[in-house]
C-alpha positions as CSV (number, residue, x, y, z in Angstrom):
1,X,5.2,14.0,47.4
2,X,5.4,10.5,48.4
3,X,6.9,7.9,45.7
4,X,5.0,4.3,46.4
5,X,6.0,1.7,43.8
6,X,2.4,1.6,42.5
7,X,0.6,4.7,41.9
8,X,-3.2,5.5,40.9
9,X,-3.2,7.9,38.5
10,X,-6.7,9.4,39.7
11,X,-4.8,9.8,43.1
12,X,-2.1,12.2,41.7
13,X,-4.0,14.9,39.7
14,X,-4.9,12.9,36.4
15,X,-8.5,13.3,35.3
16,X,-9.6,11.0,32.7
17,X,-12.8,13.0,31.5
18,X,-11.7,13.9,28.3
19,X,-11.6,17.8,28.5
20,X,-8.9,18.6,31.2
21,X,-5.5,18.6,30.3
22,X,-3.7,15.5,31.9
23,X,-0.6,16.2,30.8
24,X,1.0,18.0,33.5
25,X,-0.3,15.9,36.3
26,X,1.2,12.9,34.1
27,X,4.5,14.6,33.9
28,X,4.5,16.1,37.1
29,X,3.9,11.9,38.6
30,X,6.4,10.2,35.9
31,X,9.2,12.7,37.3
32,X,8.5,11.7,40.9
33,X,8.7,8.4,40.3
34,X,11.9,9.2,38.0
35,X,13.6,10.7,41.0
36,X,12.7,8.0,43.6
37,X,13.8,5.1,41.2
38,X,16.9,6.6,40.6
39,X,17.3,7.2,44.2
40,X,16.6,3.6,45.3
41,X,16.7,1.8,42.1
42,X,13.5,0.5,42.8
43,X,11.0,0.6,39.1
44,X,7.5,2.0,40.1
45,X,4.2,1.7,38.3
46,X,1.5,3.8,36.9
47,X,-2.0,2.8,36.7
48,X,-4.5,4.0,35.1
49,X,-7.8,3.4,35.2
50,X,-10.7,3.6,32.4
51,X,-11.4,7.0,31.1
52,X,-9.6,9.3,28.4
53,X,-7.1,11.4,29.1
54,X,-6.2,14.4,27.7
55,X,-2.3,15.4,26.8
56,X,-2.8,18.5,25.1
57,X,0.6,20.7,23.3
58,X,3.5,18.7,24.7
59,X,4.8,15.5,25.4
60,X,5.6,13.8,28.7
61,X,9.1,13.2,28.9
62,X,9.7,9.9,29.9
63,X,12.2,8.7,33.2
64,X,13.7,5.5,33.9
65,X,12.2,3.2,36.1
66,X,8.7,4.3,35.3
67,X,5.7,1.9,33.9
68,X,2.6,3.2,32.4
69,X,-0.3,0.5,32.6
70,X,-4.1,1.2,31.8
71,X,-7.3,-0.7,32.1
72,X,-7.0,-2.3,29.0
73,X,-7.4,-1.1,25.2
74,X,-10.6,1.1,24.5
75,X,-10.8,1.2,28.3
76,X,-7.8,3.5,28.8
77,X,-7.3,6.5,25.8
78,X,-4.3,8.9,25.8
79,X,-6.1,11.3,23.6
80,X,-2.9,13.4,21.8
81,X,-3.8,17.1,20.6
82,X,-2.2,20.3,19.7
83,X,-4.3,22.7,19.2
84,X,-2.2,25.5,21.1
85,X,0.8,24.6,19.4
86,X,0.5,24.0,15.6
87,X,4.3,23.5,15.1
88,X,4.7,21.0,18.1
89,X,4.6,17.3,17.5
90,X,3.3,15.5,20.6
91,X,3.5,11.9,21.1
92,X,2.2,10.3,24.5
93,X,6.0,9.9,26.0
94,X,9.5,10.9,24.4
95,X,13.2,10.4,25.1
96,X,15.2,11.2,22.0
97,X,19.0,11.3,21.2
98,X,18.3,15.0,19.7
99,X,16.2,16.7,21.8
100,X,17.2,15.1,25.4
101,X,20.9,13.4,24.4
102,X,19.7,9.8,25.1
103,X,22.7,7.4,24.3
104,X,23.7,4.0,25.7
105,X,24.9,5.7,28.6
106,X,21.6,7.6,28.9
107,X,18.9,5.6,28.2
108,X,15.7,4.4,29.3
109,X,15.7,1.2,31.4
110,X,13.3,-1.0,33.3
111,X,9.8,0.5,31.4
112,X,6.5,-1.3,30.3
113,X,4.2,0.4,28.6
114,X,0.6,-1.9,28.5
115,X,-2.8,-2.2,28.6
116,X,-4.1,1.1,26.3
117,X,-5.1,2.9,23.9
118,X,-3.5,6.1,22.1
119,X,-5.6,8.5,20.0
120,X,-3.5,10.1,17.7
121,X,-6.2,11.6,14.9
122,X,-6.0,15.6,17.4
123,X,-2.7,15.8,16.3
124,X,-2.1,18.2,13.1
125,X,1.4,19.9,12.5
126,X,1.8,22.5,10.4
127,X,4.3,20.6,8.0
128,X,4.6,17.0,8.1
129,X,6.8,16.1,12.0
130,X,8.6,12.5,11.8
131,X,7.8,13.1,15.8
132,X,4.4,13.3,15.3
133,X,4.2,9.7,17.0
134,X,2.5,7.8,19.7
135,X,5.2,6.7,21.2
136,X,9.1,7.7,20.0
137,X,11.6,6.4,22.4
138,X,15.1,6.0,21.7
139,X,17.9,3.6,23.8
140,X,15.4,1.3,25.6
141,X,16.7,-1.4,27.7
142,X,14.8,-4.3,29.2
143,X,11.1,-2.9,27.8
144,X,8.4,-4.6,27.4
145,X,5.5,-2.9,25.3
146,X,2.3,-5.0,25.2
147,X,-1.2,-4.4,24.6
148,X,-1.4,-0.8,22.9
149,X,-3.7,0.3,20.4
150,X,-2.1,3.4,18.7
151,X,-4.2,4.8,16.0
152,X,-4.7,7.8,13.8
153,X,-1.6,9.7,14.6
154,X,0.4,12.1,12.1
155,X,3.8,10.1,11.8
156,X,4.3,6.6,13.0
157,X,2.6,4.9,15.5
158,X,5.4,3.3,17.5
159,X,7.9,4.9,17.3
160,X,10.9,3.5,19.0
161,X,14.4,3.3,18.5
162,X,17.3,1.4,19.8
163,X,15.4,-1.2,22.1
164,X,17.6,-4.0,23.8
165,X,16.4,-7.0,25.8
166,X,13.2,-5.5,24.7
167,X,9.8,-7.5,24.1
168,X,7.1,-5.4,21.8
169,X,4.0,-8.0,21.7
170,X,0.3,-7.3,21.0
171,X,1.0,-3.9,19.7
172,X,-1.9,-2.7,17.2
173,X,-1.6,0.0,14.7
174,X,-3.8,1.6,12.2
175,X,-4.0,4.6,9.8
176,X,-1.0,6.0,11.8
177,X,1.5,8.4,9.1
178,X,-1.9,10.2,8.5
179,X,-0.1,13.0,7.1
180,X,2.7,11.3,5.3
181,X,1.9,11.3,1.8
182,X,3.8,7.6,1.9
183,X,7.4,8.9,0.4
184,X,8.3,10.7,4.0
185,X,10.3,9.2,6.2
186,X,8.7,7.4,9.5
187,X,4.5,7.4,8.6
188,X,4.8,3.4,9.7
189,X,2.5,1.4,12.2
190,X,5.4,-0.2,14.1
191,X,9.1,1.5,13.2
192,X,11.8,0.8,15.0
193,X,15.5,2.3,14.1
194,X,18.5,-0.3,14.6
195,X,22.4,0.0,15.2
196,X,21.9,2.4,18.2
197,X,23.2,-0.9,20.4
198,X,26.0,-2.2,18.7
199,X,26.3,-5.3,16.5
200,X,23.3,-7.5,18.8
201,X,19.9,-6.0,19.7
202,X,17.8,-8.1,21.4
203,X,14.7,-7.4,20.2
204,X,11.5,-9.5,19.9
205,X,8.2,-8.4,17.8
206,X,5.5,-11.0,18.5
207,X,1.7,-10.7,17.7
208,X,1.5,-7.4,16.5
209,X,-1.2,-6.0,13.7
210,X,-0.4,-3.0,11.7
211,X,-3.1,-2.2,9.3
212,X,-3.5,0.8,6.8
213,X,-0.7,2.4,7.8
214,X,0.6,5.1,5.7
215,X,4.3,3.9,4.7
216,X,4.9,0.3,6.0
217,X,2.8,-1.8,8.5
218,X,6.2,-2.9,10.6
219,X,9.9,-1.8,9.6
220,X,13.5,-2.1,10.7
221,X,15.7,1.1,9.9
222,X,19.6,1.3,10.0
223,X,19.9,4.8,11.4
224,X,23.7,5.6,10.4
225,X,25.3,4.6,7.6
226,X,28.6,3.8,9.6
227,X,26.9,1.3,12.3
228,X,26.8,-2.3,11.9
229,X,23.9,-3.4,10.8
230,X,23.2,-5.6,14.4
231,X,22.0,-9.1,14.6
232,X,19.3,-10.6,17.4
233,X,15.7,-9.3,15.8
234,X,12.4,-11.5,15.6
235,X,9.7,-10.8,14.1
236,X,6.7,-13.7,15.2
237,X,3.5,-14.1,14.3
238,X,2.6,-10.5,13.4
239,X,-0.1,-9.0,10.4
240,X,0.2,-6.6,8.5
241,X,-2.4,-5.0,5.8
242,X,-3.3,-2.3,3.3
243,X,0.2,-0.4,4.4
244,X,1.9,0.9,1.6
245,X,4.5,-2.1,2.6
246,X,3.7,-4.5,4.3
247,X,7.1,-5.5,6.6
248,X,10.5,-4.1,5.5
249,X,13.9,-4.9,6.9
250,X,16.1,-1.7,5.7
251,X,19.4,-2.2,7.7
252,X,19.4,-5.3,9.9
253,X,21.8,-8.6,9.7
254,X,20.2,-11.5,9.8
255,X,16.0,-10.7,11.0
256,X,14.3,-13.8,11.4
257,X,10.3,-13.2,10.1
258,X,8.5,-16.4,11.1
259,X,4.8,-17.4,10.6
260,X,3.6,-13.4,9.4
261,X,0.9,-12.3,7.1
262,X,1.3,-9.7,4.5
263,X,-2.1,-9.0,2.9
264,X,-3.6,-6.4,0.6
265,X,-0.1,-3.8,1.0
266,X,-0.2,-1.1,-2.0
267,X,3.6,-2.0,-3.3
268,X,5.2,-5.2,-2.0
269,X,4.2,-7.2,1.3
270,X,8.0,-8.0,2.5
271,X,11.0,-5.6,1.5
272,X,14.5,-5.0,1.4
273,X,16.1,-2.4,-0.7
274,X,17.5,1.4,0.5
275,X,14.3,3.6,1.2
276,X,15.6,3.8,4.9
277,X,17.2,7.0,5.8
278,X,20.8,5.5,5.2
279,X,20.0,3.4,1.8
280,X,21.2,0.4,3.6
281,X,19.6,-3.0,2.5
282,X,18.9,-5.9,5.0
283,X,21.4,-9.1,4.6
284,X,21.3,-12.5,5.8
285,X,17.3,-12.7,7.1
286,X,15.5,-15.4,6.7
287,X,11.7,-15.3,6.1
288,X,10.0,-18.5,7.3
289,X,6.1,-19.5,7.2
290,X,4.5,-16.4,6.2
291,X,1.5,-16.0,4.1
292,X,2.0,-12.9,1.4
293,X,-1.3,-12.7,-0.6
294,X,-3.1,-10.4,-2.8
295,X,-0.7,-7.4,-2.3
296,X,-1.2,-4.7,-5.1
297,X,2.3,-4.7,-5.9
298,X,5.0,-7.4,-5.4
299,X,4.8,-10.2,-2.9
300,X,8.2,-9.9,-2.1
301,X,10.6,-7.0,-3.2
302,X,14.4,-7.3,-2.5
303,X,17.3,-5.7,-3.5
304,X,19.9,-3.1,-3.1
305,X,21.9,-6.1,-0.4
306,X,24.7,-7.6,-0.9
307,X,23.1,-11.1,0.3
308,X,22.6,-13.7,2.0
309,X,18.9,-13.7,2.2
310,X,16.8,-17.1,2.8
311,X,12.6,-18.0,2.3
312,X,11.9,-21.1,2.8
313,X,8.1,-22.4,2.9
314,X,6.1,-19.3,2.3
315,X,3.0,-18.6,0.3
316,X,3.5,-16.3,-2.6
317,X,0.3,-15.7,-4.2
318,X,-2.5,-13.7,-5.5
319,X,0.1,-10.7,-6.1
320,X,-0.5,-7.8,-8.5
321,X,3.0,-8.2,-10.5
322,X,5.6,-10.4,-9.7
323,X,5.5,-13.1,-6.5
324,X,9.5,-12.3,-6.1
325,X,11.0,-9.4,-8.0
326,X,14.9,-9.2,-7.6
327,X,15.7,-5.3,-8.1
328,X,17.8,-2.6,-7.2
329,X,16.8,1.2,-6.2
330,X,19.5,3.6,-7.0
331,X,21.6,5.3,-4.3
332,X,22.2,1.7,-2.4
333,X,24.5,-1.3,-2.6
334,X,24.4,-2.3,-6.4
335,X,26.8,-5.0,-5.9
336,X,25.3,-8.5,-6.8
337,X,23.5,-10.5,-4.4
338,X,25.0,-13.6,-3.3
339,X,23.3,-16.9,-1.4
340,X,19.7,-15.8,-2.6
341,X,17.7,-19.0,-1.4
342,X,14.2,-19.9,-2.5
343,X,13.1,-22.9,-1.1
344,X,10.0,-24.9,-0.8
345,X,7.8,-21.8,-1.2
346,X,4.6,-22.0,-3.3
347,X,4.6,-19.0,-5.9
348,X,1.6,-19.3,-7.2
349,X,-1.5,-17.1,-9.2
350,X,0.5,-13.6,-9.3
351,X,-0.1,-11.4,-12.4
352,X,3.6,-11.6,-14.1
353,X,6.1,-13.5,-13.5
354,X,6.8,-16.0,-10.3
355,X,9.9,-15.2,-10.1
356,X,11.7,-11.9,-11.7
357,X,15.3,-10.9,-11.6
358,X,16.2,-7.9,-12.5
359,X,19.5,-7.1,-10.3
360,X,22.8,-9.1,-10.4
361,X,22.3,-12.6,-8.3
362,X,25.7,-14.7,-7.6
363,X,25.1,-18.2,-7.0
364,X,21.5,-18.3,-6.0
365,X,19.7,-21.5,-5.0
366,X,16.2,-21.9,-5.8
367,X,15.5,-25.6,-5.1
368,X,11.8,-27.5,-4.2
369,X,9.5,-24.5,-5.1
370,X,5.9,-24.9,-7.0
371,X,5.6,-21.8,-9.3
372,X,2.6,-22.4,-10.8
373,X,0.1,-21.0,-12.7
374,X,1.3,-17.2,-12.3
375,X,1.2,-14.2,-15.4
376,X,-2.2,-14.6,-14.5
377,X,-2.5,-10.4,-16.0
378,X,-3.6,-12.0,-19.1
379,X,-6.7,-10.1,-20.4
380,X,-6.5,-8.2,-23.5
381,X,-7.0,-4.5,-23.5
382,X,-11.0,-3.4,-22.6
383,X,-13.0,-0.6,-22.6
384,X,-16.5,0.4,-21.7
385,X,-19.2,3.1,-20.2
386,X,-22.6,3.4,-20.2
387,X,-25.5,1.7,-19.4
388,X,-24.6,-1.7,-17.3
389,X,-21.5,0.5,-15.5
390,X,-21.7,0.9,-12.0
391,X,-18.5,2.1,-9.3
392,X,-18.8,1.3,-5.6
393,X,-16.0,2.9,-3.2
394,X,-13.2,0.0,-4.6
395,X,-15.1,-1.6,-7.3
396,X,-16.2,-1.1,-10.4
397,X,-19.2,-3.4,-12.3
398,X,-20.1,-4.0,-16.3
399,X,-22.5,-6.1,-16.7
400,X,-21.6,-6.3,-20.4
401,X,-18.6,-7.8,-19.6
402,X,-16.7,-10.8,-19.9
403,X,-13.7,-10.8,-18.4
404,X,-10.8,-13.6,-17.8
405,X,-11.4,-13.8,-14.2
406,X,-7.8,-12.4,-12.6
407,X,-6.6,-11.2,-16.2
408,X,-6.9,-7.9,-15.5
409,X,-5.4,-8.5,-11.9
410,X,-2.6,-5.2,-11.2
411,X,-3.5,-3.0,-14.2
412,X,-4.0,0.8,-13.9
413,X,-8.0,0.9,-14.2
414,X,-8.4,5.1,-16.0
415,X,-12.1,6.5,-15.3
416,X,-13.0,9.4,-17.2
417,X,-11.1,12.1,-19.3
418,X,-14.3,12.6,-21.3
419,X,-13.9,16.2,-23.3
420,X,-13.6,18.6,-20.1
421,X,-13.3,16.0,-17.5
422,X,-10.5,14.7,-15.7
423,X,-9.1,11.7,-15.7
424,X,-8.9,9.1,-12.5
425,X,-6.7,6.0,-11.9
426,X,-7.0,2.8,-9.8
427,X,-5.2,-0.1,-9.4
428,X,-7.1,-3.4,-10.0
429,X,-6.1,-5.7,-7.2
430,X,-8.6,-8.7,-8.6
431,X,-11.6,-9.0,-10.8
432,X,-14.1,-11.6,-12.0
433,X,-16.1,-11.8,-15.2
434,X,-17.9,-8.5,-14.6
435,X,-16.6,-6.7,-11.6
436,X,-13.1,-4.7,-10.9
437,X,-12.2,-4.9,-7.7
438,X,-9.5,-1.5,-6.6
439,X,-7.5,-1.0,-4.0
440,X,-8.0,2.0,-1.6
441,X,-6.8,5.5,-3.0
442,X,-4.3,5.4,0.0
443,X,-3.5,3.4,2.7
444,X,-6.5,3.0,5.3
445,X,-8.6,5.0,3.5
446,X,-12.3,3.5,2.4
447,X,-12.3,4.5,-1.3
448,X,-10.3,4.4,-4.4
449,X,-11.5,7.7,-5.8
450,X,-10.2,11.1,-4.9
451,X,-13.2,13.0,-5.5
452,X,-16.1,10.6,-4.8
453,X,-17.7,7.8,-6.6
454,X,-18.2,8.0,-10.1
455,X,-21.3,8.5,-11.6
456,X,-23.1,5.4,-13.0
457,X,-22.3,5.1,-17.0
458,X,-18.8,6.7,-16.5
459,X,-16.4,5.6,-19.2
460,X,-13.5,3.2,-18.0
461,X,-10.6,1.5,-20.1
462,X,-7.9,-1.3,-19.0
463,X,-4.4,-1.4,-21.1
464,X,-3.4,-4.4,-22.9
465,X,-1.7,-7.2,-20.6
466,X,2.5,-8.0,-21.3
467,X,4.2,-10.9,-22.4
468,X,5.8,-13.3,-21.9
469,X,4.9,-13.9,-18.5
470,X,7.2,-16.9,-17.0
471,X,7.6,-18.9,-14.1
472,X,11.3,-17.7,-13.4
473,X,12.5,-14.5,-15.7
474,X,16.1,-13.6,-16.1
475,X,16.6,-9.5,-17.1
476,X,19.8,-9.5,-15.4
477,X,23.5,-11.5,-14.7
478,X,22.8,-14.5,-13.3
479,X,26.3,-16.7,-12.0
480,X,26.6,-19.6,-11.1
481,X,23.1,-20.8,-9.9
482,X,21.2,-24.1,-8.4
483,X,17.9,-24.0,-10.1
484,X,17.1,-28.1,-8.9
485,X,13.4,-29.7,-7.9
486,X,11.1,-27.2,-8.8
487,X,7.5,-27.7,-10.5
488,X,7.0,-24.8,-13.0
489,X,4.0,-24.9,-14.8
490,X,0.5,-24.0,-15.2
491,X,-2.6,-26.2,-14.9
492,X,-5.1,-23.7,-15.3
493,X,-7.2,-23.4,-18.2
494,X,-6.3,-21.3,-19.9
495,X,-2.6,-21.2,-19.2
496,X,-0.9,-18.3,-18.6
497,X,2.5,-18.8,-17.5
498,X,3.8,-18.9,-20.9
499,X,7.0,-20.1,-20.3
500,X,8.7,-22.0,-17.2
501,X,11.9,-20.1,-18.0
502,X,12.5,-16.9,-20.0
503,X,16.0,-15.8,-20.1
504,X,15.3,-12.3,-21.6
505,X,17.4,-10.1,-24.6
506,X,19.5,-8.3,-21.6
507,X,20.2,-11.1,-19.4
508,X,23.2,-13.4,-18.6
509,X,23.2,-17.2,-17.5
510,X,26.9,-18.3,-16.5
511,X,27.7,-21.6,-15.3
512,X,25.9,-23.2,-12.3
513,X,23.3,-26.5,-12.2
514,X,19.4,-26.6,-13.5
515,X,18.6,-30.0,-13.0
516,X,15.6,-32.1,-12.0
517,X,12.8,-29.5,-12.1
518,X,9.6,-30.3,-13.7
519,X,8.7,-27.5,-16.9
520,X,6.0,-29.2,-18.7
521,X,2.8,-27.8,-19.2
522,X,3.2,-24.0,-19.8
523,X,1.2,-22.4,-21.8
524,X,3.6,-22.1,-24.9
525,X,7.6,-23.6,-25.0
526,X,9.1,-24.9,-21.5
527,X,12.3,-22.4,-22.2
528,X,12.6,-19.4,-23.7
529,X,16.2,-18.0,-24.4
530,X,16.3,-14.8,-25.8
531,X,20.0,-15.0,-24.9
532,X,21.5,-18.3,-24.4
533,X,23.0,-19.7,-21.1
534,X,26.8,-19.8,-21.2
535,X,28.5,-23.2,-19.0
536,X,27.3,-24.9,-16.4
537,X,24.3,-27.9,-16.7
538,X,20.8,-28.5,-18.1
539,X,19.6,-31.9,-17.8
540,X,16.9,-34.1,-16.5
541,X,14.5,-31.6,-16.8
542,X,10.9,-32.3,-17.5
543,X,9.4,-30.5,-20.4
């Protein structure tokens, strides 16, 4: 077989018609080009035109030197399936540390994957396969993926590990982790494990949509506890919606996330804490520019890092609990978090709090932000049935109502549990004066209901809302912070940020400046000090 630099897959055995296996032909070509690269170092090229190909019960192992390129998405399908092998994950190409000892020394070099589509939904393992991917390469060096829609696969989409001097651009996912329940590992749009490189990977994520994926929509991953978490990742310009979260960094040093969305994710749109696989935290990121709106949880969740961390000019708003919740998960770093900065952000219409601390901060700075008009979960317990009751797939209508429009924004919505029946919950994501509106049962799915929609007339009920509801909360030791220029209050009507500042019964303020921020116009007292701030300065504040 002869080795050109550009080779038509039609012209080497592959198919396209969507009922021959394409697999071997694939793998047969990939390793003839493998051998002639590595005999002349000379990278070839595989196109493939339209048409949908077939890779049926194993992977094709994937060789240095050796480009995959298609017509374009929707034109050119990789259809995976495994229907003579139950047990076997199969993504479209593999090279893994386990199962083919890739390493820095062995790695995957000179590679661009582009231009198609990968159909994932044939794929169904017997137990849930973190393999189960579109695409799971490990050590990559000088990639470039661009162009792919991966879709509908068992585990997560992309799948790739360990990528330096590596561009990933254009890259859309959705309703990939279809059989991860959301608490496995992997079941992500875009996951990419870290540290496999050393201290600096060179990695750049630009323009990429990950959309009802079943864990997050785009994560970073430590991989071994005893790496550095490496500097040198970007993440540009990218979405990502109705994941469970929406972008996490668990286990880089210093990921710059610049001009992203995070819409409509189930528990936080950006977050650091210890869910990876070695409970390591991100540190010293910066988050730049992004919109994070309307996710069912948290806007942004962070904890379990020992700090620094940096948002500047972001939009925090429209969240189902807090806009920023400070935390820590058990099993990772519990130390406090030092150099927290909030700056210039607008936190603005979440359901609790603006701000929430409930993990140790050392000497944060939270300077120039508007944090206004949050606790907007302000609606007094409700219940209902009956005539006037009506459920769509993620809504629910009573026309006898009269709600606070947003007050019952993040509460568990419980249908049912009449004598005999069984009870259902849903989480209100928003709501007007007479209609609920849910978010989906699961990531990418089209329903809040597990069993179909209720019947018209079904009884509902809403808990009671909490309070108080502040701008910034304190639940926690706070040392030595620079609280200076901020606007914290509420102009809506009626207000429900009740406080600009609640320092709660278990808290502790030590030392540090609050100075020059605006707290008028809350909907009760400015302050609130359950326990009282010990040192440091109050003054010149409005309010």
């Amino acid at each position: 077989m002869t080795a050109p630099l550009t080779a038509d897959a039609h012209e080497y055995g592959l198919v396209g018609d969507g009922t021959a296996d394409d697999g071997p032909a694939l793998q047969k070509l990939v390793d003839a080009l493998g051998d002639a690269t590595a005999g002349d170092g000379r990278p070839r090229t595989v196109r493939v035109p339209a048409g949908r190909y077939l890779i049926r019960d194993k992977p094709v192992l994937w060789r240095s030197g050796v480009s995959l390129v298609g017509a374009g998405r929707g034109a050119t399908c990789f259809a995976l399936t495994n229907p003579g092998a139950p047990a076997q994950p199969v993504p479209l190409a593999w090279f893994t540390t386990a199962q083919h000892g890739a390493g820095r020394d062995h790695h995957i070099a000179d590679v661009t994957f582009a231009r198609f589509e990968i159909d994932g939904l044939g794929v169904e393992t017997e137990e849930y396969e973190v393999l189960a991917k579109g695409l799971g390469l490990q050590y990559v060096l000088r990639g470039r993926f661009s162009d792919l829609w991966i879709h509908d696969t068992a585990a997560t989409g992309f799948g790739c590990d360990f990528l330096q001097d590596t561009v990933v651009e254009g890259v859309l996912t959705e309703r990939c982790g279809r059989q991860d329940p959301g608490e496995k590992m992997g079941g992500a749009g875009i996951g990419i494990g870290v540290g496999g490189w050393g201290p600096v990977e060179r990695l750049a994520v630009t323009d990429c949509t990950a959309r009802g994926n079943g864990t997050n929509g785009i994560f970073l991953e430590l991989q071994q506890d005893d790496w550095v978490p490496p500097r040198g990742i970007r993440l540009t310009a990218c979405h990502a919606e109705d994941n469970r979260y929406g972008i996490s960094d668990w286990g880089a040093d210093g990921l710059l996330v610049t001009g992203c969305t995070m819409l409509g994710n189930h528990v936080a749109g950006f977050d650091v804490s210890a869910q990876g696989t070695t409970s390591v935290g991100g540190r010293g990121g910066l988050v730049t520019g992004c919109v994070i709106d309307g996710n069912a949880g948290d806007g942004i969740a962070l904890g379990n890092t020992p700090g620094p961390y940096g948002f500047h000019g972001n939009r925090v708003s429209n969240n189902g609990r807090y806009g920023y919740w400070e935390h820590n998960l058990s099993g990772g770093d519990q130390e406090p978090a030092t150099d927290i900065v909030l700056e210039s952000n607008d936190i603005h219409d979440n359901a609790l709090d603006g701000i929430r601390v409930d993990a140790p901060l050392h000497e944060p700075a939270i300077f120039g932000n508007r944090v206004r008009g949050n606790g907007r979960r302000a609606a007094p317990e409700a219940q209902g049935g009956g005539e006037g009751v009506h459920c769509g797939p993620l809504l629910l209508t009573d026309e006898r109502a009269d709600w606070l429009p947003g007050g019952h924004r993040g509460k568990e919505l419980t249908i049912g549990g009449e004598p005999g029946g069984a009870e259902v919950t849903a989480v209100v994501t928003d709501n007007t004066a007479t209609r609920l509106t849910l978010a989906p049962l699961r990531p990418g799915a089209g329903t809040a209901w597990p069993d179909g929609t209720p019947a018209p007339g079904t009884a509902y009920r809403l808990p009671d809302s909490p309070a108080p509801r502040a701008g910034l909360t304190a639940a926690a030791a706070v040392t030595h912070p620079y609280v200076h220029g901020n606007r914290v209050r509420d102009d809506g009507h009626p207000r429900t940020q009740v406080h600009a500042v609640w320092i709660a019964p278990e808290a502790t303020w030590t030392g540090g400046r609050v100075s020059g921020n605006d707290f008028s116009g809350n909907g009760s007292a400015s302050t609130r000090f359950d326990s009282a701030p010990s040192g440091g300065r109050w003054r010149d504040n409005a309010g």
